[in-house]
C-alpha distance (Angstrom), angle and dihedral (degrees) to the residues before:
residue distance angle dihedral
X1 . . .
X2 4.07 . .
X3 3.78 124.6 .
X4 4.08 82.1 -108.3
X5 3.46 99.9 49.9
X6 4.19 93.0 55.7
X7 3.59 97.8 41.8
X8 3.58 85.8 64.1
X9 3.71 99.2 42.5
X10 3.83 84.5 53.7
X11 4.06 90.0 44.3
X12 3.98 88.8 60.0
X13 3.50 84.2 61.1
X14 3.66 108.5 55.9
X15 4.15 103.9 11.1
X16 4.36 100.4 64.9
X17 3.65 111.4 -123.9
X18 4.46 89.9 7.6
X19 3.43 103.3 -103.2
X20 4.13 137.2 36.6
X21 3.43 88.6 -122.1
X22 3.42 130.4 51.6
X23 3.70 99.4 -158.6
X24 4.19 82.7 65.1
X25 4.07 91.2 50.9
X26 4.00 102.7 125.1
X27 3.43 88.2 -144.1
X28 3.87 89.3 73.0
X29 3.22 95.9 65.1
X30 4.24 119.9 23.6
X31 4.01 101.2 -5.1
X32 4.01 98.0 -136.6
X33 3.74 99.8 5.4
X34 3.50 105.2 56.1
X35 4.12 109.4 109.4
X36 3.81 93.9 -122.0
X37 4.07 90.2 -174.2
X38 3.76 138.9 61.3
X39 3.66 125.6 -169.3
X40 3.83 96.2 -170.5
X41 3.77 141.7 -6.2
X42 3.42 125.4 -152.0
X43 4.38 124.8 179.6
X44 3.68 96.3 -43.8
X45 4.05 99.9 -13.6
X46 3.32 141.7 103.8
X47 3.71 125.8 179.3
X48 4.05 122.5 -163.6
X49 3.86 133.8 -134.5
X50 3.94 83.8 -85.9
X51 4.06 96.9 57.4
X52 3.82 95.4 -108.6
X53 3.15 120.6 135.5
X54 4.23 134.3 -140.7
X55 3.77 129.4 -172.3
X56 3.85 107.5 -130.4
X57 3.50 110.2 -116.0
X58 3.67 91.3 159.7
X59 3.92 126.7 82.9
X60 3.99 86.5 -65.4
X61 4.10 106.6 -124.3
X62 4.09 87.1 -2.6
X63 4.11 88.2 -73.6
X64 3.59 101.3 -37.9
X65 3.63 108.5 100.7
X66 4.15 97.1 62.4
X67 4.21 83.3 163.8
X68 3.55 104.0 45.4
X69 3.85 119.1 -92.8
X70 3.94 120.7 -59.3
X71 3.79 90.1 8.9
X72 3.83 93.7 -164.2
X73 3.74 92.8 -129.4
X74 3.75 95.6 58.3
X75 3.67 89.6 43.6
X76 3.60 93.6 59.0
X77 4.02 95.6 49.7
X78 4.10 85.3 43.1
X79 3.74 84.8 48.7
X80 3.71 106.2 50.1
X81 3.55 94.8 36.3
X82 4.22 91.4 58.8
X83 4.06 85.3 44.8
X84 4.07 81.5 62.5
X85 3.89 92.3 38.3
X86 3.45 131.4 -94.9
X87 3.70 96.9 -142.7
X88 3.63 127.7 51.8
X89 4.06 136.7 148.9
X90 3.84 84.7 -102.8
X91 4.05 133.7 67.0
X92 3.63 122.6 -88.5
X93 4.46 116.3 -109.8
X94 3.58 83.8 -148.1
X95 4.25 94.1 69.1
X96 4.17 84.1 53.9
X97 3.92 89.7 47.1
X98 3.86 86.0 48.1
X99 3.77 97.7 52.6
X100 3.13 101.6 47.2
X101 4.12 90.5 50.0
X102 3.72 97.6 48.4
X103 4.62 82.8 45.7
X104 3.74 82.1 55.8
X105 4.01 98.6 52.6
X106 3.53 95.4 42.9
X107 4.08 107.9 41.6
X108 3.72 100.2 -175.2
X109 3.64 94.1 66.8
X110 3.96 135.2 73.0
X111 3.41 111.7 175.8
X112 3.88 138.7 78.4
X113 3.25 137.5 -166.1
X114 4.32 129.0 158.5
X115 3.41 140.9 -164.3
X116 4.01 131.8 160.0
X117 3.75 117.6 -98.9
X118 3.73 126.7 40.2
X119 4.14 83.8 -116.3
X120 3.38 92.9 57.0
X121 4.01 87.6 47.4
X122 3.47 90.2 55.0
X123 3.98 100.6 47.2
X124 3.89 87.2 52.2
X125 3.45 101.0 56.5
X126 3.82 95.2 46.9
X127 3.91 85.4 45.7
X128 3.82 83.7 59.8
X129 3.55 94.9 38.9
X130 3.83 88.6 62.6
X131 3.39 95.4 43.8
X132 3.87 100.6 49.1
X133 3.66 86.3 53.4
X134 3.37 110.9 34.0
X135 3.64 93.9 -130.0
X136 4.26 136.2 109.1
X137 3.83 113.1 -154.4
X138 3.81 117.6 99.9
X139 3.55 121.9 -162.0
X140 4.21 106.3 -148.1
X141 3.48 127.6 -159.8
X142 4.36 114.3 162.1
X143 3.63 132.5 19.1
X144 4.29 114.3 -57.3
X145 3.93 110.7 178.1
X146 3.63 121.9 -91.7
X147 3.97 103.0 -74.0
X148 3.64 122.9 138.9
X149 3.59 99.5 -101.2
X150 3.50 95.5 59.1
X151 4.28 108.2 38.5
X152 4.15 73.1 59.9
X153 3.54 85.9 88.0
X154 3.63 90.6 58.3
X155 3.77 89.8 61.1
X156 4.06 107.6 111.7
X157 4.09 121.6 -139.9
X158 3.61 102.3 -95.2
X159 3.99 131.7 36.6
X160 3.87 94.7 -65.7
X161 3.92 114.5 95.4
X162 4.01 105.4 -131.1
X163 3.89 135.4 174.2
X164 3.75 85.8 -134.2
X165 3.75 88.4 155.1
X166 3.22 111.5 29.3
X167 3.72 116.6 22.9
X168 3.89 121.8 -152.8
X169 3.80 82.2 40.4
X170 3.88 99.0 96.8
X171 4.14 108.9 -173.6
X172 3.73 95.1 -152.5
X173 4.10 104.7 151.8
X174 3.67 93.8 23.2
X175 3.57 108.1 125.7
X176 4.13 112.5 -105.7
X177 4.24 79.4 -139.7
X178 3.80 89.2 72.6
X179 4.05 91.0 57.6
X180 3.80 111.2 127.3
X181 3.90 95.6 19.5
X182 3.65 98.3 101.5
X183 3.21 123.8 40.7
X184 3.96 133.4 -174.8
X185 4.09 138.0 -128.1
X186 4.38 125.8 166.8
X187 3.19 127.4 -116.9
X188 3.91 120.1 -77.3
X189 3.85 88.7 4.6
X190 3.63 102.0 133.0
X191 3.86 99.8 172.7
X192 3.88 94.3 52.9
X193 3.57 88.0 56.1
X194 3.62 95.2 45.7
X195 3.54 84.1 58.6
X196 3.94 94.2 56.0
X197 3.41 78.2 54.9
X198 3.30 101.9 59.7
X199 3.81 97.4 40.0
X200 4.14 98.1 49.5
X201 3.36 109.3 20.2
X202 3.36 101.0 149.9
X203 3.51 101.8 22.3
X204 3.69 86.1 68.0
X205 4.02 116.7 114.7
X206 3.42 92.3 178.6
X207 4.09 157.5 -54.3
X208 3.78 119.5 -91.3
X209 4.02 113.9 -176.5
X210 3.64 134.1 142.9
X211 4.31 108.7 -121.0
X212 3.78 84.6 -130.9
X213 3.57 142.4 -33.6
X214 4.41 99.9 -154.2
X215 4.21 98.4 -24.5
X216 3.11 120.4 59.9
X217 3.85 118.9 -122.5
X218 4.47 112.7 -93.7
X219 4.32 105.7 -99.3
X220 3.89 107.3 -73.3
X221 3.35 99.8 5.7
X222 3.89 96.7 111.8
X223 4.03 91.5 42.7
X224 4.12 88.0 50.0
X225 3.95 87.7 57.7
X226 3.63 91.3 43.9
X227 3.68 100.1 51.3
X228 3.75 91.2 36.3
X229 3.48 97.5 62.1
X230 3.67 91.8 39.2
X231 3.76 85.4 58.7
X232 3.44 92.6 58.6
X233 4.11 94.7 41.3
X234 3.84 101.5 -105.2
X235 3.50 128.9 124.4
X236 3.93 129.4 -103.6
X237 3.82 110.8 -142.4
X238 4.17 123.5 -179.1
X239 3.89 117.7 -141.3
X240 4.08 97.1 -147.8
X241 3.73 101.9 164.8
X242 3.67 97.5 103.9
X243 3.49 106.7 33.5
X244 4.55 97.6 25.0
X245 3.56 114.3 109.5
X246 3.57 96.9 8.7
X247 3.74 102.6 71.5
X248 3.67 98.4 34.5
X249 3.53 128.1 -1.7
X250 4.19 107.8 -97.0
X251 3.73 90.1 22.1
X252 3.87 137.4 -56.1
X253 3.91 93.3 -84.6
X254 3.75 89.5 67.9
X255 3.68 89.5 53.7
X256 3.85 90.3 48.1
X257 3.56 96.9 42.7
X258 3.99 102.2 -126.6
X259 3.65 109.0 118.6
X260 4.10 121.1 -162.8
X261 3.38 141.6 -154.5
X262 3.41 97.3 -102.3
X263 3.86 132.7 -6.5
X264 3.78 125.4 -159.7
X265 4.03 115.1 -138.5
X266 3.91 122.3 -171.3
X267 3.68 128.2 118.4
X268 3.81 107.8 65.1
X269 3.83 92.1 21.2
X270 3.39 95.3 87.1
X271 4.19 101.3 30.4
X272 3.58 96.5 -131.3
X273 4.12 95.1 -28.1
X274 3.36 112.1 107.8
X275 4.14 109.7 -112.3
X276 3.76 127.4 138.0
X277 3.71 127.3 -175.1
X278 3.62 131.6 -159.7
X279 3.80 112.6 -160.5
X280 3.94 136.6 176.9
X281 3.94 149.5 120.1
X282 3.62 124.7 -40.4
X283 3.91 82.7 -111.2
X284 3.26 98.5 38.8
X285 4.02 94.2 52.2
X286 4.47 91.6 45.8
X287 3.59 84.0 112.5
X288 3.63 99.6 63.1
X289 3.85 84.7 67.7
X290 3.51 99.9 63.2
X291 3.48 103.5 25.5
X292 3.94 118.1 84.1
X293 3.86 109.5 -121.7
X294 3.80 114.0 152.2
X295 3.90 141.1 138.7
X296 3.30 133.4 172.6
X297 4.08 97.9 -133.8
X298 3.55 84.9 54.4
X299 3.74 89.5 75.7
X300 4.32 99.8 50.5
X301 4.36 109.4 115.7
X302 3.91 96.0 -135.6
X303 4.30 90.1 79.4
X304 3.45 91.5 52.6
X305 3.85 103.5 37.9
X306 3.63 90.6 46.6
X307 3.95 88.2 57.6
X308 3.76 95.1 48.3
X309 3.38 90.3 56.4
X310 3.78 93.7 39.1
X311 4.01 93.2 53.7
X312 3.87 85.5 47.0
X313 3.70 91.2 57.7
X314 3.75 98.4 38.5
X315 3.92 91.0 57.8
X316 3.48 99.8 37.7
X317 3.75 90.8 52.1
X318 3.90 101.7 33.2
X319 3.87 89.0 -125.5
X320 3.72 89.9 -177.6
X321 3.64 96.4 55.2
X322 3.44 94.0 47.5
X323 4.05 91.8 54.3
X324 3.28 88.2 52.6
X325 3.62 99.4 52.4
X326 4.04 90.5 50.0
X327 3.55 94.4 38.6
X328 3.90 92.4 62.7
X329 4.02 89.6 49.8
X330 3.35 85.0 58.9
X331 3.51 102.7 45.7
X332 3.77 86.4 53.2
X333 3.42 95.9 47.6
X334 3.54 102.3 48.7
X335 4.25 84.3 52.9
X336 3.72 84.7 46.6
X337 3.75 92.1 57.1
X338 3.90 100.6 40.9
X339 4.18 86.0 54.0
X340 3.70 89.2 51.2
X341 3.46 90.4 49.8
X342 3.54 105.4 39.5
X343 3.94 102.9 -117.9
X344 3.48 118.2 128.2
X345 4.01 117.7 -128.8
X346 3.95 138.0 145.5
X347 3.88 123.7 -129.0
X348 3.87 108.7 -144.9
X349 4.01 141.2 163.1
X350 3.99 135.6 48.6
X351 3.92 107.7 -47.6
X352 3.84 92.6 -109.7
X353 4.02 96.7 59.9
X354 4.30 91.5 33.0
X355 3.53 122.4 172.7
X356 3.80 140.1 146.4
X357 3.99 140.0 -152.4
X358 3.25 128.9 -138.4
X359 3.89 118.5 -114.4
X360 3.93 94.8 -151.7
X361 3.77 130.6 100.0
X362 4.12 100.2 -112.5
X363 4.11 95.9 52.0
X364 3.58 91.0 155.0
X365 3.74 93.7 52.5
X366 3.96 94.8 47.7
X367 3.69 89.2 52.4
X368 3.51 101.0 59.3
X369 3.82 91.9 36.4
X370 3.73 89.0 47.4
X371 4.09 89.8 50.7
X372 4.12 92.6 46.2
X373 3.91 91.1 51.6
X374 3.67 95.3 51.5
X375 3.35 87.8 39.8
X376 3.43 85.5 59.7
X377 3.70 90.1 53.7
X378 3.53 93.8 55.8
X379 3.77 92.7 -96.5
X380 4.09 124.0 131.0
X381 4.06 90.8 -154.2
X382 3.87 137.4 150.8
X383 3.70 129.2 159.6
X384 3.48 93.7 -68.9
X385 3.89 138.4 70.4
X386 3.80 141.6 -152.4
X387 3.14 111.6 -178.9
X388 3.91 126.6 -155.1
X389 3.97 140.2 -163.8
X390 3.65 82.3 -111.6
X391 4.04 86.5 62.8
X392 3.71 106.1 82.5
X393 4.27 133.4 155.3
X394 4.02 90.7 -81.0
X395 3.60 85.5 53.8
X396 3.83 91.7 42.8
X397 3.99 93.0 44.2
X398 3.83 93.9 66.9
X399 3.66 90.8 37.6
X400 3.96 92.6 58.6
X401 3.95 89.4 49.4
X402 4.00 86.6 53.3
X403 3.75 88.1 51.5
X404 3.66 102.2 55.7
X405 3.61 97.8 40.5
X406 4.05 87.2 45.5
X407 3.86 83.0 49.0
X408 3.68 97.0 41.8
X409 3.80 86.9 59.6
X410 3.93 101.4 40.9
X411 3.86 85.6 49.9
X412 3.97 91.5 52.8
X413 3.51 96.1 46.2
X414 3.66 95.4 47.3
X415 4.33 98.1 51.8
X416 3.73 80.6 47.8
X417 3.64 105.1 50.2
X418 3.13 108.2 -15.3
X419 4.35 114.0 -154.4
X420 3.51 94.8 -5.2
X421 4.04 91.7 54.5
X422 3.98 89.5 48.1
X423 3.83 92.5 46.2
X424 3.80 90.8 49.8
X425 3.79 94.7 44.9
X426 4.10 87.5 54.6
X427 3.73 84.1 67.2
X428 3.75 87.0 -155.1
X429 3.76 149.1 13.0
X430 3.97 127.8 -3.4
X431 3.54 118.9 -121.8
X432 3.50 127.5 -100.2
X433 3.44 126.8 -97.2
X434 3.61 118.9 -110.5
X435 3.94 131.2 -120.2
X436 3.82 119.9 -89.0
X437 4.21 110.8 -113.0
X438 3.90 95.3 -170.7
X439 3.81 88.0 -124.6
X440 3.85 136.0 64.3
């Protein structure tokens, strides 16, 4: 047994659950072979307790690290800015320098506020919400973080706590009190939000959705929620911590022309550093005044130095573009493969968040086998790709050899045995299934 494998074994027995965040959980991808640790990161690299080393093929710090890990020019602001302190009785410059930066790529809004983790981002600005308009219904569409306020959907209709509406979400410790003040509609379903609509109306504080996470929402549908819920006097708020910065620079809804309220930024802001913002209209943001929202880590330098540098790098670079461009390669390549091979699968989503399904009857087999092989290959990979400015065609060479012979064998194993062959190749468990998002 590696060095890897029994650091997490002994993990599961003093950290609850193994990991802080359940997207990371080995068991979600190869239960038992999955390399749950990484010492260091580097570009597109990761290298476990044991020295090997993986190219990420995955989402690449779960979104965060837009630039590759330890982009040297973030590392030098992080750097000299903890050589001066990062903690001090007094505010950070940097937080001022940061406001006004993010105010200047996104005109329509005025007000800042930041926090740490895209959770916390996300908590705040329905905090404010409720308290610029007095009211305590929230109308969810997306995935938020696992705050109060939004596992509160998750409470059922009578005394039993149920995921009803989004399974894998399990509202255990969320107070039965909250029942009934969050309520849920899917992605590009107009006429179930209509019908939130029509049931709170003025109970509503406000509308929290992501634009998109890989599809990109049907024509009108985002500017029907917004003016709908402005109709009624709520609030329209944009969760862009997944897909911000990567699909356009700023976030998606610049690039789609709907602004909010308020939008919540985290994830790739900081490239690895934690750093969340929270911005919106004077108006919008009244709330923030009156309502008490205040942490101590909130106030370090690192978060906000990191994303100075970071939005330097993105723009002078064109990050986006470039994930774009590498993202499509490997969309194609990945459909390239799976023809070769004779496995069925369907590339989908914008090239920056790419991902595919598979079109055969044992998905949840082919997915682990298909991460075990590449892992084999030195590959992190799953069905889904974030690509990186560290990603480029030398990367994407050696990855497209791992495909087809990954392929190659999935294909064999499936005309000669079909389930039964994958399952036995696994050697072990199938992975987990994942959460549901209400969106694609």
């Amino acid at each position: 047994m590696t060095l890897t494998e029994k650091t997490y074994l002994h993990c599961k027995q003093v950290i609850p659950g193994g990991v802080q965040l359940l997207s990371k959980r080995p068991e979600m991808f190869v239960p038992g072979q999955w390399p749950a640790y990484a010492t260091r990161g580097k570009g597109c690299q990761v290298w476990d307790m044991d020295g090997k080393s993986y190219y990420d093929m995955t989402t690449n710090g779960i979104g965060a690290c837009l630039l590759g890990y330890a982009d040297p020019d973030v590392t030098r602001a992080v750097t000299r800015r903890i050589r001066n302190g990062c903690m001090t009785s007094l505010n950070a410059p940097e937080e001022v320098q940061l406001a006004d930066r993010l105010l200047e790529i996104h005109p329509w809004a005025e007000s800042v506020r930041f926090a740490r983790t895209g959770g916390e981002t996300c908590a705040i600005a329905v905090r404010i919400a409720r308290a610029t308009t007095g009211r305590d219904v929230v109308a969810i569409c997306g995935y938020h973080g696992w705050a109060d306020w939004y596992l509160a959907c998750n409470l059922g209709d009578g005394d039993a706590l149920a995921g009803v509406h989004l399974p894998g979400l399990e509202p255990a410790g969320i107070p039965a009190g909250l029942r009934g003040s969050a309520v849920t509609f899917t992605h590009g379903d107009v006429e179930e939000f209509d019908k939130i609509i029509a049931q709170y109306g003025d109970r509503l504080a406000c509308v929290i959705m992501e634009p998109f996470r890989n599809v990109l929402p049907p024509e009108g549908f985002m500017e029907h929620v917004r003016d709908e819920i402005h109709r009624v006097g709520g609030l329209f708020i944009l969760d862009e911590i997944t897909i911000g910065w990567r699909y356009c620079f700023g976030g998606s809804h610049l690039a789609l022309g709907v602004n909010p309220d308020i939008a919540v930024l985290a994830k790739a802001l900081g490239n690895g550093h934690p750093i969340g913002a929270i911005i919106g209209t004077k108006e919008a943001m009244d709330g923030a005044q009156k309502s008490f929202i205040s942490s101590t880590y909130w106030t370090e330098a690192v978060g906000p130095t990191a994303a100075l540098a970071t939005l330097d790098k993105m723009e002078q670079t064109r990050v986006w573009e470039h994930a774009a461009a590498m993202g499509s390669i490997i969309q194609k390549d990945w459909a390239e493969a799976a023809a070769n091979g004779g496995v069925k699968i369907s590339t989908f989503g914008v090239p920056c968040h790419a991902q595919f399904s598979w079109q055969e009857d044992c998905p949840k087999e082919l997915k682990t086998l298909y991460t075990k092989l590449m892992l084999q290959e030195g590959f992190l990979a799953t069905p889904l790709c974030y690509p990186t400015l560290a990603h480029n065609e030398k990367v994407l060479a050696k990855h497209r050899i791992a495909l087809n012979k990954v392929f190659g064998t999935m294909g064999d194993l499936l005309k000669k045995g079909g389930r039964e062959a994958v399952a036995e190749a696994i050697g072990g468990e199938v992975c987990q299934s994942d959460f549901q998002r209400l969106l694609k």
